[in-house]
C-alpha positions as CSV (number, residue, x, y, z in Angstrom):
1,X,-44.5,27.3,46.8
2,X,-44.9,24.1,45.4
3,X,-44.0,24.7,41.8
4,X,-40.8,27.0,43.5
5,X,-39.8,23.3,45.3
6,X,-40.3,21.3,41.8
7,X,-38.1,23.8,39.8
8,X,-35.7,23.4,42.7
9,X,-35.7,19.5,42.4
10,X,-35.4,19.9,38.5
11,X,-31.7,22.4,38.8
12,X,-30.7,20.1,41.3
13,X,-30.7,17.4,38.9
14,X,-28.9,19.4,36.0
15,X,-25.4,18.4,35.4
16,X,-24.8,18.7,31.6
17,X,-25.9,21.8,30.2
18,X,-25.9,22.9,26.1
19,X,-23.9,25.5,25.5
20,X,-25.4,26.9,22.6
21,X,-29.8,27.2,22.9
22,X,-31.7,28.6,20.1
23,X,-35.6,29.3,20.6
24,X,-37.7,29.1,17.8
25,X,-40.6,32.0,18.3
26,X,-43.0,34.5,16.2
27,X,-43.2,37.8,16.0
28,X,-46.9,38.0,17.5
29,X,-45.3,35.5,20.2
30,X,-43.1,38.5,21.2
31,X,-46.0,40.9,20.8
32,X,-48.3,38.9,23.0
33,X,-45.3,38.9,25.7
34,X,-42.5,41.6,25.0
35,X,-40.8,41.0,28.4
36,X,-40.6,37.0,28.1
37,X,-37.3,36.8,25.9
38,X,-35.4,39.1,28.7
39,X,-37.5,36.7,31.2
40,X,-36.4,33.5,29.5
41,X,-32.6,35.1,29.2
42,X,-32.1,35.9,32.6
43,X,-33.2,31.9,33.2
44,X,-30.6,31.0,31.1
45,X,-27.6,32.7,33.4
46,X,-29.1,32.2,36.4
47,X,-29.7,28.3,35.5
48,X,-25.8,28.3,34.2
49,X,-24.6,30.0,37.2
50,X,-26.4,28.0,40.0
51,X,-25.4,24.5,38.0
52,X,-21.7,26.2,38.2
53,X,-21.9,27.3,42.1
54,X,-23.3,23.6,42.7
55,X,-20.1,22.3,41.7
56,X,-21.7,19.8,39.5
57,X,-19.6,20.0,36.7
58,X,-21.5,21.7,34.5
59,X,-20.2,20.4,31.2
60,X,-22.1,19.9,27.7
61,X,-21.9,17.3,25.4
62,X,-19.4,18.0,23.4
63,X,-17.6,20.8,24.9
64,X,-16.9,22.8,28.2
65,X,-18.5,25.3,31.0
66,X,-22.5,25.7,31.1
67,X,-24.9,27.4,28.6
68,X,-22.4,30.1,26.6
69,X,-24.9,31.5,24.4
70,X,-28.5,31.9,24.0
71,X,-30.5,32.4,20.1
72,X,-34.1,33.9,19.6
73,X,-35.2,33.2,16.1
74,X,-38.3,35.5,15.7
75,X,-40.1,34.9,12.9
76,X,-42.3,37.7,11.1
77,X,-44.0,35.5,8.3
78,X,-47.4,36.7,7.9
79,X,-46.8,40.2,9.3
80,X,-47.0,43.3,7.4
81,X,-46.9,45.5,10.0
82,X,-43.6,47.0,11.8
83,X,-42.4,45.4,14.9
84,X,-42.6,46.9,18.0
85,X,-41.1,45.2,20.9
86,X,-37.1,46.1,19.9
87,X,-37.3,48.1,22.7
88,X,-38.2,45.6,25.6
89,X,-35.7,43.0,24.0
90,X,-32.3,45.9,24.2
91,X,-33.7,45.5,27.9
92,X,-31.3,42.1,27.5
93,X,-28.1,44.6,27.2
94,X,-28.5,45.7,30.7
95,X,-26.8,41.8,31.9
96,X,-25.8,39.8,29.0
97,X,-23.9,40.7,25.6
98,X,-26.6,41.4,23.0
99,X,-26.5,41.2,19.3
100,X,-29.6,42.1,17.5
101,X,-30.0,41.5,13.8
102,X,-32.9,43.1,12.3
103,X,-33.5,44.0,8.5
104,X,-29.8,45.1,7.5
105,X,-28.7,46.3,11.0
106,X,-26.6,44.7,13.6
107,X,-26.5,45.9,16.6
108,X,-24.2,45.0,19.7
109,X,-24.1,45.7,23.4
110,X,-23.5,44.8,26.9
111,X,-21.6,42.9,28.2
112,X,-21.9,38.9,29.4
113,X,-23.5,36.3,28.1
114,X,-23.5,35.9,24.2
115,X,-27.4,36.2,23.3
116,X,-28.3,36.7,19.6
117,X,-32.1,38.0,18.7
118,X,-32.6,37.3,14.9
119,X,-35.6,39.0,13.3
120,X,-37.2,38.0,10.2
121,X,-33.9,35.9,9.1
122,X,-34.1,33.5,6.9
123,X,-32.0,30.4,6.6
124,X,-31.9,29.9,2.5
125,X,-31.1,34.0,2.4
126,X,-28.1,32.8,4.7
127,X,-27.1,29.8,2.6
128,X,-28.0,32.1,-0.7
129,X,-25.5,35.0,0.2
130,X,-22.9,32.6,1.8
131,X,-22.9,31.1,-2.2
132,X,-23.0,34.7,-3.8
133,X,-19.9,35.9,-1.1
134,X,-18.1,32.7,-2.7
135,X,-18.9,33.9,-6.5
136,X,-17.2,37.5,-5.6
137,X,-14.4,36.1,-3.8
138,X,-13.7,34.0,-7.1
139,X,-13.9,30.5,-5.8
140,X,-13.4,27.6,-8.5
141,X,-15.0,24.3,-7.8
142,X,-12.5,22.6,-5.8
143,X,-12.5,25.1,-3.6
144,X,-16.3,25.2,-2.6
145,X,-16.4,23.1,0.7
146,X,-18.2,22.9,4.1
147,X,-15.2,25.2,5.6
148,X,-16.1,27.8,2.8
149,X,-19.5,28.0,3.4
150,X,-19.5,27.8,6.9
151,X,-17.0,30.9,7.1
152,X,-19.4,32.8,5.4
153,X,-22.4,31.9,7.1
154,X,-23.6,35.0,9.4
155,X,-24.3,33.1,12.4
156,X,-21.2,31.0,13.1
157,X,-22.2,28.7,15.9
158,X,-24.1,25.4,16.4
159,X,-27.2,25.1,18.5
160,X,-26.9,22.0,20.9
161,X,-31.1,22.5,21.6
162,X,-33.1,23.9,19.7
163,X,-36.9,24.4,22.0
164,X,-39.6,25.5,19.8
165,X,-42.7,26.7,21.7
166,X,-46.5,26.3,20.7
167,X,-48.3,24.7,17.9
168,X,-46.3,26.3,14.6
169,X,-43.9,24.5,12.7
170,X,-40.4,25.5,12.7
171,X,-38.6,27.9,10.2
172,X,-35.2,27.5,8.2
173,X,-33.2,29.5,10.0
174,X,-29.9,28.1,10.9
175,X,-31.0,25.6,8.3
176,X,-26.8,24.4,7.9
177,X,-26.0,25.3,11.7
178,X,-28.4,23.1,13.2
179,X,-28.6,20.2,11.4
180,X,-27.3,18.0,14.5
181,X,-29.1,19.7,17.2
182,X,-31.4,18.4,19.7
183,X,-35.1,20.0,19.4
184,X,-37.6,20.2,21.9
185,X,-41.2,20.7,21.2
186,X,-42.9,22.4,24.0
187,X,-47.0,22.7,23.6
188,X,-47.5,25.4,25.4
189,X,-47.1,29.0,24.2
190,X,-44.5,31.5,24.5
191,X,-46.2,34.3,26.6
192,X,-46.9,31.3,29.2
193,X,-43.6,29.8,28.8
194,X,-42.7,28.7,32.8
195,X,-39.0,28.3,33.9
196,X,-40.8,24.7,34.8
197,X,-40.6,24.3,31.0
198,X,-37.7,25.2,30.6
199,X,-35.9,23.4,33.1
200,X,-38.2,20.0,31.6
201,X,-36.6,20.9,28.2
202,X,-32.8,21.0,29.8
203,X,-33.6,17.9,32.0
204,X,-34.8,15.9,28.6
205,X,-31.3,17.3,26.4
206,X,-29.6,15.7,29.4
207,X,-30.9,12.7,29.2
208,X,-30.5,11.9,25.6
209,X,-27.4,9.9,23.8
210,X,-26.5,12.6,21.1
211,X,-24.6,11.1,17.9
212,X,-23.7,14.1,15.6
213,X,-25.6,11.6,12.5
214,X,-23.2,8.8,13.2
C-alpha cells in the first residue's frame, strides 16, 4: 500500500515526458527476468496514458504528446551461448508495435506503441555499414555529411533518456543517435527493476535543463 501511494505521488507529478526511452540491459539481465522488458513496457503506456488522461500536458522537451517509443538495447558480450527469452519478449506484440532485431532478422508486429528490442547490436557495426552503404551508393567527399549518415543509420531516432540499470558500464549502441541524451544510472538490477525506479528516473529527466551541447 504504501509504495502503491508513493508511485501515485510520483505520476501525479509528471508533466513532461521523453518521447523516445532507450534501456541499456544484458543478455543474462533478460535471462534472470524474461518477463521484465514486457513489465517495464506496459509501464511505459500506462505512465504515458494516465499523464495524457490527467490533462497535464504531457509534452517533452523538445517535441509533442508523451513517451512515443520505447528501446531495449540487450547486450550479449560475454555470451556464447544462444538466447532464449525471444519468446517472452514477442509477448510485447500482444499491446504495442514491436520491432525485434536479432542477428540479420527483423521482425515486426502489433500494433501501438513503437518499442524496438536490439540484440547483440553494435553501435560501430552501425556507423561501419552506414560508411560502406555510402561507398556503394558512390558518394564523393562533399557529399559525406551528418544528413548522409544519419539516413543510413538503422535505428533512425534519438533517445531523449537513456536509463541504464545495475553496475556494468554502458555499450556503443546508438553511439551517433544518442549523443545528446539524458542518462540515468539506476544501481539496482534489472530483474528487480520497480516502476518506483522508473518513475524516479522520469521525475529526474523532468527536472533537468537539457541544452542539445549548446
Amino acid at each position: 500500500m504504501i509504495r502503491w501511494l508513493y508511485e501515485r505521488r510520483l505520476l501525479s507529478g509528471l508533466s513532461v515526458l521523453p518521447a523516445q526511452i532507450c534501456f541499456m540491459i544484458t543478455g543474462d539481465d533478460v535471462e534472470e527476468a524474461p518477463g521484465k522488458l514486457v513489465e517495464v513496457t506496459r509501464w511505459c503506456v500506462e505512465i504515458s496514458e494516465a499523464v495524457a488522461h490527467a490533462g497535464r500536458a504531457p509534452g517533452v522537451k523538445g517535441g509533442p504528446g508523451g513517451i512515443t517509443g520505447v528501446t531495449f538495447h540487450i547486450s550479449t558480450r560475454g555470451r556464447d551461448e544462444g538466447f532464449s527469452s525471444i519468446g517472452r519478449i514477442r509477448e510485447v506484440a500482444g499491446f504495442a508495435r514491436l520491432t525485434l532485431h536479432h542477428g540479420e532478422t527483423k521482425e515486426t508486429m502489433g500494433e501501438g506503441m513503437d518499442v524496438h528490442v536490439a540484440i547483440g547490436k553494435s553501435g560501430r557495426e552501425e556507423i561501419t555499414e552506414c560508411i560502406r552503404k555510402m561507398a556503394r551508393d558512390g558518394l564523393v567527399n562533399e557529399e559525406v555529411s551528418e544528413h548522409a549518415i544519419e539516413e543510413r543509420l538503422t535505428f533512425r531516432y534519438t533517445p531523449d533518456l537513456v536509463i541504464k540499470t545495475g553496475g556494468s558500464h554502458l555499450t556503443d549502441f546508438l553511439i551517433w543517435q544518442s549523443v545528446y541524451s539524458e542518462l540515468f544510472f539506476s544501481d539496482v538490477n534489472w530483474a528487480l527493476f520497480r516502476k518506483t525506479d522508473f518513475l524516479r528516473a522520469l521525475r529526474d529527466y523532468q527536472s533537468r535543463v537539457r541544452r542539445f551541447g549548446k
